[in-house]
PASEKOL-382014 format. One record per atom (N, C-alpha, C): residue in one letter; x negated, z negated, y negated. Coordinates in pm, whole numbers. Layout:
BEGIN
aa = A east = X up = Z north = Y
...
! end
This chain:
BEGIN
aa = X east = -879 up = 9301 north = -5016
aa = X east = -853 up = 9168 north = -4968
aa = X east = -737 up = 9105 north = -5045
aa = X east = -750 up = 9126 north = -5163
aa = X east = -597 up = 9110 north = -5247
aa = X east = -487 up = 9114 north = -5245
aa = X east = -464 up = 9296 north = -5226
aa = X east = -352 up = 9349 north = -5140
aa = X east = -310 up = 9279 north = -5047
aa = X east = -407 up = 9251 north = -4947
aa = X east = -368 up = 9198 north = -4818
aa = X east = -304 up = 9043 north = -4829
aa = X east = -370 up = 8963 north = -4912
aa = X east = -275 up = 8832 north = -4918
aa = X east = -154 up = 8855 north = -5016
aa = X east = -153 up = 8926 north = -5105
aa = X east = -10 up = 8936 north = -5136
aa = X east = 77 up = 9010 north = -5052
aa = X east = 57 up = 9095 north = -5002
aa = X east = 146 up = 9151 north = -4914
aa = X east = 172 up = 9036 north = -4738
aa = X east = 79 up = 8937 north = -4765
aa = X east = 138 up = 8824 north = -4665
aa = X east = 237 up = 8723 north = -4744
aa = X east = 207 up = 8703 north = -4877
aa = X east = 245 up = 8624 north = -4915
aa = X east = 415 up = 8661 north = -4982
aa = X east = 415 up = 8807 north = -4970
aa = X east = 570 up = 8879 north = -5061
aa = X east = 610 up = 8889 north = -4869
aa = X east = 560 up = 8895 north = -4757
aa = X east = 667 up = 8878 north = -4652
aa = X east = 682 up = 8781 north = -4615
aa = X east = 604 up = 8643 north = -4643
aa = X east = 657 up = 8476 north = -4667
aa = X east = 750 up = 8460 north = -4780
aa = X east = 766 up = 8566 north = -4859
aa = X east = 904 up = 8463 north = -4941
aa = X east = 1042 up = 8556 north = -4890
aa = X east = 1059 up = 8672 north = -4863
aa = X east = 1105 up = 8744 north = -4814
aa = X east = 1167 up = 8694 north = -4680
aa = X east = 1109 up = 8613 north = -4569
aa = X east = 1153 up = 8557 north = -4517
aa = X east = 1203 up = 8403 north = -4504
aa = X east = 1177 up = 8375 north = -4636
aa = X east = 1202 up = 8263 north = -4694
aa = X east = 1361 up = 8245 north = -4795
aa = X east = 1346 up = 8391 north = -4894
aa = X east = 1475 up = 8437 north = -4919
aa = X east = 1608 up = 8431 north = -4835
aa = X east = 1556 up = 8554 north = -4734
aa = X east = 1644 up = 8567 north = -4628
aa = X east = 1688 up = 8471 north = -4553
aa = X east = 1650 up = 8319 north = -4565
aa = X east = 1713 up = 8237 north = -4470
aa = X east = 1852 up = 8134 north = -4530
aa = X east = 1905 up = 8134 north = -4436
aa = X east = 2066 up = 8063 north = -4441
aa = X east = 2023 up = 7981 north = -4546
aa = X east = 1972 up = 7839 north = -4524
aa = X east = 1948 up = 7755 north = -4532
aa = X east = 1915 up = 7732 north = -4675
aa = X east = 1787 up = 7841 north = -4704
aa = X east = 1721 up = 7838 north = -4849
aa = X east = 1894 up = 7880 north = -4953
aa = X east = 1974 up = 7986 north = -4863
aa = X east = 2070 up = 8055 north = -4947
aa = X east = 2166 up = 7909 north = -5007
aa = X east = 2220 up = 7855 north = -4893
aa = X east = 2287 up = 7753 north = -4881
aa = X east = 2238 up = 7656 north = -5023
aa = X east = 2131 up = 7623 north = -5049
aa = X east = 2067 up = 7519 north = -5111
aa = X east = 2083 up = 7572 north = -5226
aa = X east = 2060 up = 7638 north = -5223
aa = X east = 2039 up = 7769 north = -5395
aa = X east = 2181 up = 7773 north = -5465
aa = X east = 2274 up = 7794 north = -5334
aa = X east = 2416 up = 7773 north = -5408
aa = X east = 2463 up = 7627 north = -5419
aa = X east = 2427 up = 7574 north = -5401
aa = X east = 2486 up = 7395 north = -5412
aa = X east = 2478 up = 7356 north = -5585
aa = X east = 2620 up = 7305 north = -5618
aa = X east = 2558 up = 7215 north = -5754
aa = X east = 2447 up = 7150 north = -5800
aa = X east = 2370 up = 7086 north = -5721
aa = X east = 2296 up = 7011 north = -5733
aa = X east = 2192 up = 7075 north = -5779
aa = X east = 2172 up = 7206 north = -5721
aa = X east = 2025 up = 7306 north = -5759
aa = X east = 2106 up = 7360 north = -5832
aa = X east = 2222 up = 7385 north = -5846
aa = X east = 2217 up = 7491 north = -5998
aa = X east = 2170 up = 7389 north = -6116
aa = X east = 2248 up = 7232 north = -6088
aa = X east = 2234 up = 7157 north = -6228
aa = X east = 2064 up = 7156 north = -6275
aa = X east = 2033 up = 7157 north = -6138
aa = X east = 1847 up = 7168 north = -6127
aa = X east = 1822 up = 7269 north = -6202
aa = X east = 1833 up = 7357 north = -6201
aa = X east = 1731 up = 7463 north = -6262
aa = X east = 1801 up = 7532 north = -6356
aa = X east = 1888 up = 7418 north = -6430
aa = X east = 1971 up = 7463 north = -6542
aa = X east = 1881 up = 7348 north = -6643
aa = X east = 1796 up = 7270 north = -6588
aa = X east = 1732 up = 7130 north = -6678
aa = X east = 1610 up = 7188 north = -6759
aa = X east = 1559 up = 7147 north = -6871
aa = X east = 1485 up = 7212 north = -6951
aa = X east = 1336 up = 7170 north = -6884
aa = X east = 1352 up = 7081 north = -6845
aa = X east = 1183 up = 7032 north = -6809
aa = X east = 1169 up = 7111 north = -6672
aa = X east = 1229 up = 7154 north = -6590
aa = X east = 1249 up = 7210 north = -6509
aa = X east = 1202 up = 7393 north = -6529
aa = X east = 1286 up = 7430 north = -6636
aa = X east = 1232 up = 7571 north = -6717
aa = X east = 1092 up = 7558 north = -6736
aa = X east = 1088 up = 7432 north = -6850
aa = X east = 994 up = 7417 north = -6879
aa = X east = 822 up = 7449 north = -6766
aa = X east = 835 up = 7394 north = -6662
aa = X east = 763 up = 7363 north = -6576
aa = X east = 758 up = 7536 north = -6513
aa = X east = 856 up = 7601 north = -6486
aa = X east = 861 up = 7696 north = -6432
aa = X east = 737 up = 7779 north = -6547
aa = X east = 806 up = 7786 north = -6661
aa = X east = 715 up = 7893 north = -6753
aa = X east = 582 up = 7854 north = -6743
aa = X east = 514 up = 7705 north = -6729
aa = X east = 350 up = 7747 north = -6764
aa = X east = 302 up = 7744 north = -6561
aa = X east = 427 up = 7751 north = -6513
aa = X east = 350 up = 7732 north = -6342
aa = X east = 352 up = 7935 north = -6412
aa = X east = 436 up = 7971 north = -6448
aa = X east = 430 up = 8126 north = -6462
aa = X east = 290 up = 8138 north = -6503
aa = X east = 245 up = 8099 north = -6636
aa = X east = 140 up = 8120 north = -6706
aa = X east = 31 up = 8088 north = -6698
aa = X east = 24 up = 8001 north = -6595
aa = X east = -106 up = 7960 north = -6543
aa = X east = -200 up = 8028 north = -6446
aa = X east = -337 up = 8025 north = -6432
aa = X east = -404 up = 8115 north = -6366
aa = X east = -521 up = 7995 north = -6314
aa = X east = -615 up = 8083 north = -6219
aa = X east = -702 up = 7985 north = -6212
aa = X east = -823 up = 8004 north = -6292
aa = X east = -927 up = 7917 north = -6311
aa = X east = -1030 up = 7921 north = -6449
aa = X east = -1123 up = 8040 north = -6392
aa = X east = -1194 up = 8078 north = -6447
aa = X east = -1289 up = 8159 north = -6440
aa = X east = -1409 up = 8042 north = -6406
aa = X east = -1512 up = 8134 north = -6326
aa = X east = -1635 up = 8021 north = -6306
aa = X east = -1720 up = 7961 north = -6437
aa = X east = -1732 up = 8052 north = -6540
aa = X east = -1806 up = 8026 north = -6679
aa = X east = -1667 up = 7934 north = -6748
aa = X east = -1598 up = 7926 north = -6687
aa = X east = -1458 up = 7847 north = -6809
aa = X east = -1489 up = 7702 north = -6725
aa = X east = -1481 up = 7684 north = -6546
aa = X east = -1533 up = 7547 north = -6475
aa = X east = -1624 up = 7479 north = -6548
aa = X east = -1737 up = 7549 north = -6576
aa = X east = -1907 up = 7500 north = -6600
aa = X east = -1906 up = 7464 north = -6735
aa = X east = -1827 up = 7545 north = -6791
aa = X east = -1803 up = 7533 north = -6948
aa = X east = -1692 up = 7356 north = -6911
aa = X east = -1622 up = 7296 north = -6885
aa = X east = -1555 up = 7197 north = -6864
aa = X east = -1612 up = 7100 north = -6825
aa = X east = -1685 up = 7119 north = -6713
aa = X east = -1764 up = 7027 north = -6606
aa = X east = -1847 up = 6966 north = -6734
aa = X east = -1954 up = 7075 north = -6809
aa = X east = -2055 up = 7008 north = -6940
aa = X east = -2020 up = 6967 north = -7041
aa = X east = -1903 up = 6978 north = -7095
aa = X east = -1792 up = 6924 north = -7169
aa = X east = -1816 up = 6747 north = -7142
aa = X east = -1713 up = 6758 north = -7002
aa = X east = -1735 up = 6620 north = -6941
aa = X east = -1821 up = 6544 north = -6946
aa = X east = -1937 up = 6622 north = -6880
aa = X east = -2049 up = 6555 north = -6879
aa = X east = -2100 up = 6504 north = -7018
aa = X east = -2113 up = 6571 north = -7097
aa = X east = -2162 up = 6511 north = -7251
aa = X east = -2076 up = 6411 north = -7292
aa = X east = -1958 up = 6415 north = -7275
aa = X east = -1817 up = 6306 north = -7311
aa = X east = -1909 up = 6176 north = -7272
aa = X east = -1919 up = 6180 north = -7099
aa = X east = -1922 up = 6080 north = -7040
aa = X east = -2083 up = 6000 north = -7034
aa = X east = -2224 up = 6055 north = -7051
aa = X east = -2315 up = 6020 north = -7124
aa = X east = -2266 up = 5968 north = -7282
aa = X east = -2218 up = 6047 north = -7333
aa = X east = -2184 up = 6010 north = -7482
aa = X east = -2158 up = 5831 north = -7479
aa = X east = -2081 up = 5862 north = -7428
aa = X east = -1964 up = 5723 north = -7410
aa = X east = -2054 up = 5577 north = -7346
aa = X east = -2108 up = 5642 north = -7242
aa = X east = -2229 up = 5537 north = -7152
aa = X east = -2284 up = 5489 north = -7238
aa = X east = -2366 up = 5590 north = -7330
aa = X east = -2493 up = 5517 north = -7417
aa = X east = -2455 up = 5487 north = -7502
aa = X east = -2286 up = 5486 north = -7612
aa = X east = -2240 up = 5393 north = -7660
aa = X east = -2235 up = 5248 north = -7635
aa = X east = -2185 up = 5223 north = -7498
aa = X east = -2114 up = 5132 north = -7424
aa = X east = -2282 up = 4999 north = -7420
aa = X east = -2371 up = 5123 north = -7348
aa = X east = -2506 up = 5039 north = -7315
aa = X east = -2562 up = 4963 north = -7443
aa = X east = -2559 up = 5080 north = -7524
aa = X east = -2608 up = 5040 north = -7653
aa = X east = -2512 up = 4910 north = -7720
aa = X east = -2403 up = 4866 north = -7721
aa = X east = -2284 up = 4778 north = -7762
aa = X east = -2398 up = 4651 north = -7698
aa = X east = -2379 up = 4672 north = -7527
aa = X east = -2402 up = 4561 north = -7465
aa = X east = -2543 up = 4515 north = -7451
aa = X east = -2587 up = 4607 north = -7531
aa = X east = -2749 up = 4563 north = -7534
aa = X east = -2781 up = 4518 north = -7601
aa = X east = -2694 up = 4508 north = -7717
aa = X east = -2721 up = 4451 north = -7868
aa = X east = -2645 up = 4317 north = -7859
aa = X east = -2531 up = 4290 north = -7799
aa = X east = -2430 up = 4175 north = -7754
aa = X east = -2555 up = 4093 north = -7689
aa = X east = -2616 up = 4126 north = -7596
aa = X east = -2660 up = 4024 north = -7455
aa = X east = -2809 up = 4002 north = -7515
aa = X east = -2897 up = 4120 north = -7601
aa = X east = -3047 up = 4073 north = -7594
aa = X east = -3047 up = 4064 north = -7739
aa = X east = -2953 up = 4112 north = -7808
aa = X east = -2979 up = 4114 north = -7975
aa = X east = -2907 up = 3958 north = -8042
aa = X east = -2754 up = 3990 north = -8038
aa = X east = -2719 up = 3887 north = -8158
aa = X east = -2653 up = 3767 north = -8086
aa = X east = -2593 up = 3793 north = -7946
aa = X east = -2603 up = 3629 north = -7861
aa = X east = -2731 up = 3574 north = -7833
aa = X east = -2849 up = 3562 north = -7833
aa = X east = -2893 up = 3480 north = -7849
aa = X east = -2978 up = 3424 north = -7964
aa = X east = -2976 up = 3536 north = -8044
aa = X east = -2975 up = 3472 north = -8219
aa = X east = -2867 up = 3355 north = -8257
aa = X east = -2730 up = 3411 north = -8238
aa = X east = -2677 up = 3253 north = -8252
aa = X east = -2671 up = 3179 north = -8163
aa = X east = -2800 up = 3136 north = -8051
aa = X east = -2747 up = 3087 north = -7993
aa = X east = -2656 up = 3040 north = -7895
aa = X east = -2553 up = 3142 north = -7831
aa = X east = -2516 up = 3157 north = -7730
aa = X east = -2559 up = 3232 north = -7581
aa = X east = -2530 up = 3200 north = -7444
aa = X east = -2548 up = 3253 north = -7392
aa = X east = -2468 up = 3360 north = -7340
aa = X east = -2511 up = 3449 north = -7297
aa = X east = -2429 up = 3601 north = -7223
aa = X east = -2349 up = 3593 north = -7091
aa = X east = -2264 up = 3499 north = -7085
aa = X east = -2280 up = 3477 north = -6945
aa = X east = -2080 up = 3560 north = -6958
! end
């Protein structure tokens, strides 16, 4: 199944190569100054180096998150629980 989408995907650039148009553009100043720019390189090398995650690398991220974002909640709750029922109305103010 592999084979098969790369070998669709190497006769989509192939005919993508081969066209006037793409040639035309490729030779223009404008794209050489383009892909003479470092952020431009830059961008090229980690689109090179990049892959997609593995399913144990997702799940491993997703629970990451998840603990971040509990973490953070029951900070937050805990702040405003102590603000609204603890020390505003010890002195005397209301929570509003």
């Amino acid at each position: 199944m592999l084979n098969k989408r790369t070998g669709r995907i190497a006769a989509v650039l192939e005919k993508v190569r081969g066209s006037r148009l793409v040639r035309k553009a490729a030779e223009s100043r404008v794209m050489k100054r383009i892909s003479q720019s470092r952020a431009v390189r830059n961008a090229v090398r980690v689109f090179r180096a990049a892959r997609y995650p593995t399913r144990e690398e997702v799940w491993l991220i997703v629970r990451i998150s998840l603990v971040g974002i509990l973490i953070l909640g029951g900070l937050v709750f805990l702040i405003r629980f102590v603000l609204v029922n603890g020390f505003l109305p010890m002195a005397g103010l209301s929570p509003s």
